[in-house]
N, C-alpha and C positions, 0 to 999 in steps of 0.2 A: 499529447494532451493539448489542447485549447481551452482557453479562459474566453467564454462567452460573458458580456456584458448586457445585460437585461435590456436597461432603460437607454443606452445608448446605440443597441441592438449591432455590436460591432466584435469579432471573433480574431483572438489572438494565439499565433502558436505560444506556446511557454517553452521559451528557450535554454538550453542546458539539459533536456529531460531525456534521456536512456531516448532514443529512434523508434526501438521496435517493442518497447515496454508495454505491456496489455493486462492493467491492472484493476484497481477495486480503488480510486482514490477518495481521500477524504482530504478537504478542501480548507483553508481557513483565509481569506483573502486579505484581512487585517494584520495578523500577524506574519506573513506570507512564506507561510508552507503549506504542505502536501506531504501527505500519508498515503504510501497506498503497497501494493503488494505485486509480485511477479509470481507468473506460471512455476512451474517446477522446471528446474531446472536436471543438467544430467548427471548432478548426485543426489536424486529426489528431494533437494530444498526447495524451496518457495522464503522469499525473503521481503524484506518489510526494510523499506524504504520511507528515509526523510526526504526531502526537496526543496531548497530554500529558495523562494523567487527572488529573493534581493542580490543573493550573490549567484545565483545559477547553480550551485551545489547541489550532489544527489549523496546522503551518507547512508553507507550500512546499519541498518539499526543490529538485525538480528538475522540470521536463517532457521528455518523451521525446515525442520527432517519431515518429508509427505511418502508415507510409505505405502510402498506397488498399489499394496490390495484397494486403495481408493484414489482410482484412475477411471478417466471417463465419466461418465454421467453420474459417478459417487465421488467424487475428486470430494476436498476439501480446502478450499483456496482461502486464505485469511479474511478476506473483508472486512481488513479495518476500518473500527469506529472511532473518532477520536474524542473526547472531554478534552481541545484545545487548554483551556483554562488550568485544567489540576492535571495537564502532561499525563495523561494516562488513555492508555489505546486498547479497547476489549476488541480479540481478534479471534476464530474460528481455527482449530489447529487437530490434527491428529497427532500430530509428534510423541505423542506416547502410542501409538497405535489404536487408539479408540479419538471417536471425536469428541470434543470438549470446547467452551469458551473459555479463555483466558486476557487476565489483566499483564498489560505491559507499560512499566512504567519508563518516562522518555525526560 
């Protein structure tokens, strides 16, 4: 991940961040974290990562169970949103076996 700066038009890697991470981030540059989520891994989770820019930390929030039958172009990958403010993240999940939005609260 890279922190592009607009106005000073100048791109930075974000240090400490998982290498081969290929996620959904959600951003808050004030408070300085990142939300965002990882592919499935190989016991069908997808997991939902913090990331604090100040100390370089990456914490486990949670894992979500992605089961077989939506792989490939029906995957269901969290795409978390965040309400920075009231710490709650609505995220896209099958883990019960059907798809659904849900609130997470952080």
């Amino acid at each position: 991940y890279y922190l592009l700066h607009l106005e000073k038009l100048t791109l930075k890697k974000i240090s400490g961040m998982y290498h081969d991470l290929d996620g959904h981030p959600s951003v808050s540059v004030e408070k300085g974290i990142i939300i965002t989520d990882t592919v499935v891994d190989k016991y069908s989770e997808r997991s939902l990562l913090q990331y604090n820019m100040n100390n370089q930390k990456t914490t486990l929030m949670k894992n979500f169970y992605s089961p077989p039958k939506y792989f490939g172009e029906i995957r269901c990958d969290l795409h978390p949103r965040v309400d920075f403010d009231k710490k709650k993240i609505c995220i896209d999940s099958s883990h019960n076996g059907k798809r659904g939005m849900y609130i997470v609260n952080y």
